[in-house]
N, C-alpha and C positions, 0 to 999 in steps of 0.2 A: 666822164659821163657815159651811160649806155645811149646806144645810139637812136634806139627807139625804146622806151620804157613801157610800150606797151605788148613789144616783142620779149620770145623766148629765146634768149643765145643757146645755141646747141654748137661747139665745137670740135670739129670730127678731125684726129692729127693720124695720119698715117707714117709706121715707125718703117724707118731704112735704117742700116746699119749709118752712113755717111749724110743721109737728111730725112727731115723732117717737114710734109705736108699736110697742110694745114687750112681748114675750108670753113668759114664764120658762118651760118645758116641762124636766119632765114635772109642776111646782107648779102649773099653771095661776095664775098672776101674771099680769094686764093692769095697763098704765098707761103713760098717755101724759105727753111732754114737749116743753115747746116744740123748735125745732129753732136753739138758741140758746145764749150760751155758759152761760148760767143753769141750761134746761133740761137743755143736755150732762151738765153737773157733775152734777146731783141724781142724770140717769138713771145715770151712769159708778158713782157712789155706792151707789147699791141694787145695779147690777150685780156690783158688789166682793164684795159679802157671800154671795154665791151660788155662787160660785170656778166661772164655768161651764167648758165642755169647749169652747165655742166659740161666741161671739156672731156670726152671720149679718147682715152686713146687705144690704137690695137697693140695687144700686148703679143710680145714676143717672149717673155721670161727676162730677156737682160736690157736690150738695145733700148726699152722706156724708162731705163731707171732713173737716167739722169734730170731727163724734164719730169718724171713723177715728183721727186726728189725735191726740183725746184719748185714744181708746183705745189705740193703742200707747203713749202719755207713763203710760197706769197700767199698763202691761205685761199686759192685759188680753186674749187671743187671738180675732181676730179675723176673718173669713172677707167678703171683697167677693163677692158674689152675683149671678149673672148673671138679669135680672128675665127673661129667655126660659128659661133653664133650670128657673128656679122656675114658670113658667107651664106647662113640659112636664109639672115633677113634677105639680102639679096635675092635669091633663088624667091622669095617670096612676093618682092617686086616685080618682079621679072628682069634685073638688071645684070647682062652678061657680058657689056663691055667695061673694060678695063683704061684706064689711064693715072698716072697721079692725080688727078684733080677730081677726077671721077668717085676713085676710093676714099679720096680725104672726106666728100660728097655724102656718100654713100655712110660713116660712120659718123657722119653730123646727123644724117635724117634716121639713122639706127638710134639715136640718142633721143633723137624728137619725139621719136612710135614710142620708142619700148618704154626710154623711163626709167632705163638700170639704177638702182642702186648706188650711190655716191660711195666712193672708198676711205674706209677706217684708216688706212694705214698712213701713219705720223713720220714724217723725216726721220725723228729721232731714233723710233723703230727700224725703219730699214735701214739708218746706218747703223746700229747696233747690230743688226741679221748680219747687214755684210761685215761690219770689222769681226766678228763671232766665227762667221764662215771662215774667213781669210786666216784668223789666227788659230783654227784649229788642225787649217792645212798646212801651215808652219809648221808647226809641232808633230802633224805628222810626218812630213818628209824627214825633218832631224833624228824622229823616232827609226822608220825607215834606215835613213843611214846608219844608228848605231846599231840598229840591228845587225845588217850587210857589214858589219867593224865586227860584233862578236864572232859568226862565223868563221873569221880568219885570223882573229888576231890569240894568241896563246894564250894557256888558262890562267896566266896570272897576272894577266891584264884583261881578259875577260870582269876579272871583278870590278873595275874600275868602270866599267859600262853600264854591269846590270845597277846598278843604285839611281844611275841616271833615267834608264829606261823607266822605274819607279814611276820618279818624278815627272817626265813625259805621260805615265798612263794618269795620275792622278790629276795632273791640268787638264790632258782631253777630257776626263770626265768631269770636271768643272763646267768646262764651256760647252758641253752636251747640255748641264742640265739649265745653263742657263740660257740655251738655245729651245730647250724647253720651254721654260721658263718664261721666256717672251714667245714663244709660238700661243701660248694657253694662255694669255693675256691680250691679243688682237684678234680681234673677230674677223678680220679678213684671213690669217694665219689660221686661226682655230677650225674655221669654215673646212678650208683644204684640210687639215689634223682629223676631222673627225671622219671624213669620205676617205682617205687613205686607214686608218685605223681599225675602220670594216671590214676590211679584211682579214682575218685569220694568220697569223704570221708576220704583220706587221705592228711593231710598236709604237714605242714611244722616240726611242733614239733611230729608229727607220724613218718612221713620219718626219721629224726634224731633221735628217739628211737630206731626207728627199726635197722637203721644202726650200730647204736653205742653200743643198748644191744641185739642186735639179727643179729649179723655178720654171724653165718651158715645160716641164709637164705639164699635158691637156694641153696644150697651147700648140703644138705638134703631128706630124702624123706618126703611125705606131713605127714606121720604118726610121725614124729620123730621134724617136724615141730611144730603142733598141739601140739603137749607132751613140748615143749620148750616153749611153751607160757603158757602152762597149760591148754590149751581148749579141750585136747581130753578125752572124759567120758570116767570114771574109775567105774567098774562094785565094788559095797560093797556086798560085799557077805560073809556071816560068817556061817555054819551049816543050822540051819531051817530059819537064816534071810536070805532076801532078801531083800536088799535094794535097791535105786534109783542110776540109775548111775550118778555119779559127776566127776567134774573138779577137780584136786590137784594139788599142787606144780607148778611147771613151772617157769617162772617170770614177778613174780607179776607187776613191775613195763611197763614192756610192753603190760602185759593186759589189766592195768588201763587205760594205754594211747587208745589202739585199742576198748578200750569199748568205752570209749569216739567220738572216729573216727567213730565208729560203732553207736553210737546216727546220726552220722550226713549222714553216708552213707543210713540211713534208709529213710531220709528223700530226699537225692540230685541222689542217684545212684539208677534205676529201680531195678538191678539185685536184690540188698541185699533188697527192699522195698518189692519187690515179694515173696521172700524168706521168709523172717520176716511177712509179711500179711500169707502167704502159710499155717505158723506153726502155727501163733496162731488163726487163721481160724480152724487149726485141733487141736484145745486143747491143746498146749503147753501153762505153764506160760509165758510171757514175758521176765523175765529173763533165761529162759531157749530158749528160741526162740532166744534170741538177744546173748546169746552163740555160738549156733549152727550157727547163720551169720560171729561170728567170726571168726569161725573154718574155715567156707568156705572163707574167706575171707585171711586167713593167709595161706592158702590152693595153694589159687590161687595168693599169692603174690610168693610165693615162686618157683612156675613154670616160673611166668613173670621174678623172676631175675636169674633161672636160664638158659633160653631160651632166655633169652636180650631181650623183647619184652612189650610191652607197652598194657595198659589196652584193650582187645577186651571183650565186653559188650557176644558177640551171643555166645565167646567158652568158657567165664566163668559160663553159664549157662546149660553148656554141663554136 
């Protein structure tokens, strides 16, 4: 039974990687839970009893998926929160001290004011997104390696590779389109699809990359962005060397796609043509130029999804 029926449950979960805080409003309820499938249960469990109006959680891209997950499977309504918008409401309270109990607080009463929006997205979908993701990173490492096997191996077992490889590009393109395929079928998914697509240079199998293996997007700051794709240089520096700053780590598999995006925005989208003419006008290599569009370019994807707003040409160039 809810506790008071004539009350509105608003509950505000702040995500950690290792727990989960959690503040019942307008009861004042704190209590925390690991962020685990132990702690899931318990928290989903108390939450049941309270029939709220709408659980808030701040989203982080990964670290909510599991209690999102559970919570649609107890048909629980549920609201992904954008952590920059909850920082404005704040700033709009006037509320600048911090504690766990505070923040879990604070995204309970953001829940109460604003009102968001309840979330579309179905268990069934985002296990489908993730097993989608997951098997098409399979297939590309396998691909990867028999690639790295033809290089070295002699031309007459080369042929015993390329048939394979075939077969590798004709599945990834399976599971692109049906990564597609459910991106354009959920209105939450489609939402981000259509603010990424505004831009000039990105597609269809971009937009689904990005959705599917770069979920903190907007969720982020641009520097934390950049580092997740792998495009923000990394100064090598050892004693007397001094080396050139490079790209590392990140993932790969989304930069390949944005490079590719990034072939095309150079040629369809002013900003990134100007850009890229700018740098190697002033001496940069061309692959170092067509990096530096990427960065700007993932830069400014990530402000579009986290401000909901749709490709503006003159403040990308700001």
């Amino acid at each position: 039974m809810k506790s008071n029926s004539n009350q509105n449950i608003n509950i505000g979960v702040d995500t950690g990687k290792f727990q989960l805080d959690i503040y019942i409003r307008p009861l004042d309820i704190f209590f925390s839970v690991s962020n685990d499938d132990k702690g899931i249960i318990k928290a989903v469990s108390i939450i049941k009893k309270h029939q709220p109006e709408r659980i808030i959680i701040e989203a982080t891209g990964r670290l909510e998926m599991p209690f999102i997950i559970a919570c649609a499977n107890a048909k629980l309504p549920f609201v992904i929160a954008n952590p920059i918008h909850i920082k404005r409401f704040a700033g709009a309270i006037g509320q600048r001290a911090k504690t766990d109990k505070l923040d879990a607080q604070l995204i309970a009463h953001y829940g109460e004011a604003i009102k968001p929006n309840l979330s579309t997205l179905k268990p069934d979908a985002m296990q489908a997104m993730s097993d989608l993701v997951s098997r098409r990173n399979q297939i590309l490492a396998m691909q990867t390696m028999e690639k790295n096997r033809l290089q070295i191996l002699p031309k007459e077992l080369a042929m015993t590779i390329k048939p394979i490889l075939t077969v590798y590009k004709k599945q990834i393109e399976k599971i692109e389109a049906k990564i597609v395929q459910l991106i354009e079928s959920n209105p939450d998914y489609q939402a981000k699809n259509i603010i990424l697509q505004s831009m000039k240079g990105i597609g269809k199998i971009a937009a689904a990359c990005i959705i599917s293996n770069l979920p903190e997007l907007g969720y982020i700051n641009n520097k934390e962005a950049s580092s997740l794709v792998g495009v923000a240089p990394m100064n090598k520096e050892s004693g007397r060397f001094k080396g050139q700053r490079k790209i590392q780590g990140g993932r790969h598999q989304v930069r390949t796609v944005l490079y590719m995006a990034m072939m095309s925005a150079i040629q369809s989208n002013p900003v990134f043509k100007a850009t890229y003419q700018r740098l190697v006008e002033a001496g940069k290599p061309k692959k170092v130029a067509i990096i530096a569009c990427i960065r700007k370019m993932v830069v400014t994807l990530n402000s579009m999804l986290r401000d909901g707003v749709m490709w503006q040409a003159p403040k990308a160039q700001n």
